[in-house]
C-alpha positions, 0 to 999 in steps of 0.5 A: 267717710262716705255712706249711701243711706236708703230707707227699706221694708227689707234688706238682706246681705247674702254671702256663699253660705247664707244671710249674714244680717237681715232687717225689716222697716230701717236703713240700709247703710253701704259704707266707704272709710277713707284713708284720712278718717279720723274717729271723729268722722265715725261718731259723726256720721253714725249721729247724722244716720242715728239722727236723720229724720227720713221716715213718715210721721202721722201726716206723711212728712218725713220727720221721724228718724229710724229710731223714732220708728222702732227700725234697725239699720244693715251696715255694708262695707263698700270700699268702691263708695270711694272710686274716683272716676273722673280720670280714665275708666278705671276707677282708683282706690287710692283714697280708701283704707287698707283693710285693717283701718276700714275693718275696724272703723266699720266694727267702730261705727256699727258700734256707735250705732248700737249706742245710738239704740239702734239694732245693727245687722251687718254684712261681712267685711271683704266678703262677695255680698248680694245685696237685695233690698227694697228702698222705701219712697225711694228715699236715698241720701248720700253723706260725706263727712269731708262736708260736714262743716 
């Protein structure tokens, strides 16, 4: 499971028909399940972004989380984290999850989320999403859960 975190004042997913989840002061998540994920890759990385401590504490030093802080987190699907691009100049795809496995582990790590404390917004799955945003800091932090050990 590979997930692009980046701190923001705002962000919005915007679909045809509208916003389908907004935030304010939080973290924008944009998320690629993999094919070979497991459970324990949701609940690991859901407690790495619950528990990253990326946000400013009364001395400016980043040492809060976004919990501590009261914000909420956008959570986007994005399969194309997991395009390998080393050969050719078409990325392939062939590491991401079918859309079955990606949709429910997406539902599942929103989930573990929410029962981190945090509000989770979402975007919405297999959907042409705009995605507007403004990164705080900026501070942008790429997880791999293939490395948490």
């Amino acid at each position: 499971m590979r997930a692009v975190i980046q701190r923001v004042t705002e962000a919005a997913v915007h679909v045809d028909e509208g916003i389908t989840g907004s935030i304010e002061n939080g973290l924008t998540v944009l998320l690629g399940v993999k094919e070979t994920d497991t459970e324990r890759d949701i609940d690991w990385i859901a407690g790495k972004i619950a528990g990253l401590r990326i946000f400013n504490d009364e001395d400016g030093k980043l040492n809060l989380s976004v919990k501590d802080v009261g914000g909420s987190v956008l959570l986007v699907s994005q399969f194309t984290l997991l395009g390998d691009a080393r050969k050719g100049r078409r990325p392939s795809y062939k590491e991401a999850a079918g859309p079955e496995k990606a949709y429910d582990y997406y539902q599942k790590c929103g989930e573990a989320l929410q029962a981190n404390g945090l509000r989770v917004e979402w975007g919405r799955f297999q959907a042409h999403m705009r995605v507007s945003l403004v990164n705080d800091g900026p501070v942008t932090i790429l997880l791999d859960s293939e490395k948490q050990f």
